[in-house]
N, C-alpha and C positions, 0 to 999 in steps of 0.2 A: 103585685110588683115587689120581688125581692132585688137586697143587696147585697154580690157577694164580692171580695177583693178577689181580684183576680187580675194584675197587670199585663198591655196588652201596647201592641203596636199604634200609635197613634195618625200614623204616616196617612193609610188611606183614607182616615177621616176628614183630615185635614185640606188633603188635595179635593177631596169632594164639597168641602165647606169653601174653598177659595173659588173652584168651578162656578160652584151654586152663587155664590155673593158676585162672582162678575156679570154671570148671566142674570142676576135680577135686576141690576145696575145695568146693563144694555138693553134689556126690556122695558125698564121704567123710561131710558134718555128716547129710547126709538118710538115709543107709544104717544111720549110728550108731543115729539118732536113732528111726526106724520100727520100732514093735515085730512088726509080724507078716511081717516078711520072713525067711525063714531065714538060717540062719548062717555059711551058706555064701555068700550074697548081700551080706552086710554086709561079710567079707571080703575081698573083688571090689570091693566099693564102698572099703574103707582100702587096699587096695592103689592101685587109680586117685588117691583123693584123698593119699595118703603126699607124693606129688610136689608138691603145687600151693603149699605155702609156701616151699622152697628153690627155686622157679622164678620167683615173685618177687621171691625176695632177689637171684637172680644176676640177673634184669631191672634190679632196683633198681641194683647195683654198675653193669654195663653203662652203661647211660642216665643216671645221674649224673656217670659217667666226663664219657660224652660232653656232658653239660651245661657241666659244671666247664671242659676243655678247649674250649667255645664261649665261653663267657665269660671264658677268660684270651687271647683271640682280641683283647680292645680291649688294646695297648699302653698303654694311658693310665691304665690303676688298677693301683693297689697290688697286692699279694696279700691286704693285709687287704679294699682295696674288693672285690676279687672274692669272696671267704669271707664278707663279708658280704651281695653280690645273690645268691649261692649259697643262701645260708639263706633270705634271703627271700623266694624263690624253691620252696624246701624246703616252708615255711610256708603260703606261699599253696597249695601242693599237696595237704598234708594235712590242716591244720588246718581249713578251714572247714566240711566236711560233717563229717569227726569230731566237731567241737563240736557241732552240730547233735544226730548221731545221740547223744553223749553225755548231753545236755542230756534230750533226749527218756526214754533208757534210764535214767537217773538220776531222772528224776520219776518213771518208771512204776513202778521197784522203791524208792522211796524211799531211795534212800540218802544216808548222811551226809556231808553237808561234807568230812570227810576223805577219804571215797573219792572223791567227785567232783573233788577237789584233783590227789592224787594221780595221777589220769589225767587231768584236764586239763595238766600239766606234762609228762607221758608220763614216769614214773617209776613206775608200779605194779607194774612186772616188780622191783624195789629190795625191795618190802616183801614176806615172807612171808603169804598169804593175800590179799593185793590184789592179785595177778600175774593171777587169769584172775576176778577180779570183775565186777559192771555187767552186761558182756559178752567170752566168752571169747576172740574173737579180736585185742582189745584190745591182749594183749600182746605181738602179731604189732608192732602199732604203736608202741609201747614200742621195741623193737628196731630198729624202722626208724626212730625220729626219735633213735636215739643213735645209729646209725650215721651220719646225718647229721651230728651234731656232729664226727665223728669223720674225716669223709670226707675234705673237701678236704687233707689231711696226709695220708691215708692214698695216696690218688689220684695227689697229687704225689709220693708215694716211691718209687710204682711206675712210673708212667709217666715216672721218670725216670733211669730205670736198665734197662739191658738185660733183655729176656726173660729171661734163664737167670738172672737173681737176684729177677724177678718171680715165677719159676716158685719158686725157693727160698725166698723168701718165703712164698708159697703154704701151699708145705710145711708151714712150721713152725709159721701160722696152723692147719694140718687138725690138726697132730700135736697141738697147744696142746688144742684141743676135745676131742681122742680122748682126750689122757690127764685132762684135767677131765671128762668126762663117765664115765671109770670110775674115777676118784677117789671122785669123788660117790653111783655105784654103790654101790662097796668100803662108802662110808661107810652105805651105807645100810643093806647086810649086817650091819653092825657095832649097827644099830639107832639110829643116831644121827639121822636122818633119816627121817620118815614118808614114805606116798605122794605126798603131795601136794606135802612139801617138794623130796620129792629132782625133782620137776616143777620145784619156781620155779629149783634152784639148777643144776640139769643139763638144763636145756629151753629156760627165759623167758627165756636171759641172752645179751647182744651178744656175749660172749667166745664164746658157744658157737657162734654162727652166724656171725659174721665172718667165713669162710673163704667163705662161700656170697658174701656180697657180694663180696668181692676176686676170687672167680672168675669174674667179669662184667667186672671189674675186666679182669682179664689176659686176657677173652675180647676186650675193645675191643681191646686192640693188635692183635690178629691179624683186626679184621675186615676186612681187604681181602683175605682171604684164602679164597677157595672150593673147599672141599670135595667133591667129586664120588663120594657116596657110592651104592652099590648098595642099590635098595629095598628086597634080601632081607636084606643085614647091617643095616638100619634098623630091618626089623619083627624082626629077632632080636635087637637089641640093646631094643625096645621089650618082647620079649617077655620079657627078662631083668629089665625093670627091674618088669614087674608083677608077676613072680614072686618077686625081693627085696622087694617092698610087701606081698605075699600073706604072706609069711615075715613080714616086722614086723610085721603086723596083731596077732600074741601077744607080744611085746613088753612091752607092759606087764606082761598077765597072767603072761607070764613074772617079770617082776623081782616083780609080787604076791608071786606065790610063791617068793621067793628061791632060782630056778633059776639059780643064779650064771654056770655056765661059759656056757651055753645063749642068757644076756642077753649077755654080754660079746658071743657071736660073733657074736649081731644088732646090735648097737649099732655093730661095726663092718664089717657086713655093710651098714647105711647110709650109710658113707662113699663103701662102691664104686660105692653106687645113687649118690648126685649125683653123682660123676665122670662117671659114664655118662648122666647127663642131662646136665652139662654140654657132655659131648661132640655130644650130639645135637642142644641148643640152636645151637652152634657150627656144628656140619654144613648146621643148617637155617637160617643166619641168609640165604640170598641167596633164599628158597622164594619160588616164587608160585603165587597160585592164581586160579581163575578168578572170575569180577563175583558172580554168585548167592550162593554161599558165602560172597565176601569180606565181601557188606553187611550178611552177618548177624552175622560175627565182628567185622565192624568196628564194628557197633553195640551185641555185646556186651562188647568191651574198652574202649568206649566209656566202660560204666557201671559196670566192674569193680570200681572203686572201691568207689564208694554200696553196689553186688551186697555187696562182700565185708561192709561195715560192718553192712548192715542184714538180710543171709540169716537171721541166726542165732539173733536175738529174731524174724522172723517164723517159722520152723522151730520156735520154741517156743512160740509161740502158738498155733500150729496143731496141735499134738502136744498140747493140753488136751483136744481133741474126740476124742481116740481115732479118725480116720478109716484106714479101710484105706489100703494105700498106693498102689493105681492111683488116688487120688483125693487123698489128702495132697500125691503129689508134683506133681502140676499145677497144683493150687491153690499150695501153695509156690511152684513157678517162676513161676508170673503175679502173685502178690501181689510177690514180692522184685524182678523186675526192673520190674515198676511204680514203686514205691516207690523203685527205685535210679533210672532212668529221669527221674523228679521230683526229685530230689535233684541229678544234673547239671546238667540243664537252669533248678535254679533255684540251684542253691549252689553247684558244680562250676564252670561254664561260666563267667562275670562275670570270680571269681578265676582263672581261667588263662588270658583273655583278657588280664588288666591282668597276669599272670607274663610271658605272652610278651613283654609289651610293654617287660621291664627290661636283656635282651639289646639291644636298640637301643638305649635311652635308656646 
């Protein structure tokens, strides 16, 4: 394995990395979700999906990097004017089909004032019991619009300071999560914490994920940097990472039944999985692939967004009719990316046309 610089388009990697992360995040909710698939199949399916929300959070650190660093490109603003087209920027990305799909999910199930509040400021991951209300993957978005707040400080600490104290950083952002996340455990051993809590307070929360963004973070610095890795160590390093997924599928039901030692060495048996995605993210950032392929990934990262927002009230919609699942699942992927599909092109697309246009102005 050598390393040569060599800078390189980073475009197609990234649409394939967004593709990939939605589609394992639809495989993991639809395996959960279908009652008559065996259980062996459901496993298979949370291994594949285990990966697809730490794959967007290092996306996210990555591509924000590199936004931030485009925008500190005009000489002429402040750093408060740039942290500020930075959010607004943030803003126009997320927020308008979120409101959208909120608005919608919020009439359908009736819900109160407060819960609609609360996740329209993207704070519901804050409250116990409103962290995966509405709709559960919500609190994905919670996460990523405080990491936003959080960023451009984060971003400039590291991008400006040598690798070897980004890498140490790093560190102590992963060690920071390992030890809250079996704090929060321990606490729960202790009965102090239900199932659900020990979710909001060891799952929902920026502290916990933060490492996953920053390692996007310190994957930008090294992207001019390629990789030339061997197919066979890629599908063995892919085959290790579905077999830590396979392992964390009981996870939960471990910590159910307070199998203390058994959760601990999963919990941090998931650290070494996103290292090793990371690493593979990194490997793959110069990949290309051929036209056929590409127009389909490139249309499904397209809508990854809308996909991800709106998969999982239609997956339960359709889980009312009791359908088998050679017949659920296709119906689900034509209804979700219809619906995502309409969402871009009429909410998506407007606001990221007037985003790009704040880097020039």
């Amino acid at each position: 394995m050598s390393m040569i610089a060599k800078p390189k388009n980073k475009q197609t990697a990234f649409e394939i990395f967004r593709a990939l992360a939605v589609s394992m995040v639809l495989v993991g909710h639809f395996t959960d979700a279908a009652q008559d698939i065996p259980l062996l199949a459901k496993k298979i399916g949370f291994a594949f999906g285990y990966y697809g929300i730490p794959l967007f959070f290092i996306i996210s650190g990555f591509l924000l990097t590199a936004s931030l660093v485009s925008i500190l490109k005009n000489k002429h603003c402040s750093f408060t004017k740039v942290c500020g087209v930075f959010l607004e920027k943030r803003f126009l990305r997320i927020y308008p089909a979120y409101l959208v799909s909120l608005i919608i999910s919020a009439i359908y199930l009736d819900s109160s004032a407060f819960y609609f509040l609360v996740h329209f400021f993207n704070v519901h991951n804050l409250f116990d019991g409103y962290n995966r209300s509405i709709n559960v993957v919500y609190w994905t978005l919670a996460v990523e619009f405080q990491w936003y707040l959080f960023a451009p400080l984060l971003i400039m600490l590291f991008i400006k300071n040598t690798i070897q104290v980004q890498v140490a950083l790093l560190m102590v952002f992963i060690l920071l999560s390992i030890v809250l996340r079996l704090y929060f455990f321990n606490e729960y051993l202790d009965n102090k914490y239900s199932l659900s809590s020990l979710v909001w307070v060891g799952n929902d929360q920026l502290y916990i994920h933060l490492y996953n963004f920053l390692i996007g973070v310190v994957l930008y610095q090294f992207r001019n940097i390629t990789i030339k890795i061997h197919l066979s160590l890629l599908l063995f390093l892919m085959a290790v990472l579905f077999l830590i997924g396979y392992v964390e599928s009981d996870l939960i039901s471990g910590i159910n039944n307070y199998n203390e030692q058994t959760s601990q060495y999963r919990i941090l048996l998931g650290y070494v999985a996103i290292l090793i995605l990371a690493f593979i993210v990194f490997a793959c950032l110069h990949v290309e692939i051929s036209r056929v392929p590409y127009q389909v990934i490139s249309f499904i990262s397209l809508v990854s967004y809308s996909l991800y927002l709106y998969h999982l009230p239609i997956l339960g919609f359709f889980k009312a009719y009791s359908l088998v699942w050679y017949i659920y699942l296709p119906v689900f992927l034509f209804s979700s990316i219809f619906i995502a599909a309409l969402s871009y092109y009429l909410i998506e697309a407007p606001f990221l046309r007037y985003s790009s246009s704040l880097n020039r102005r």
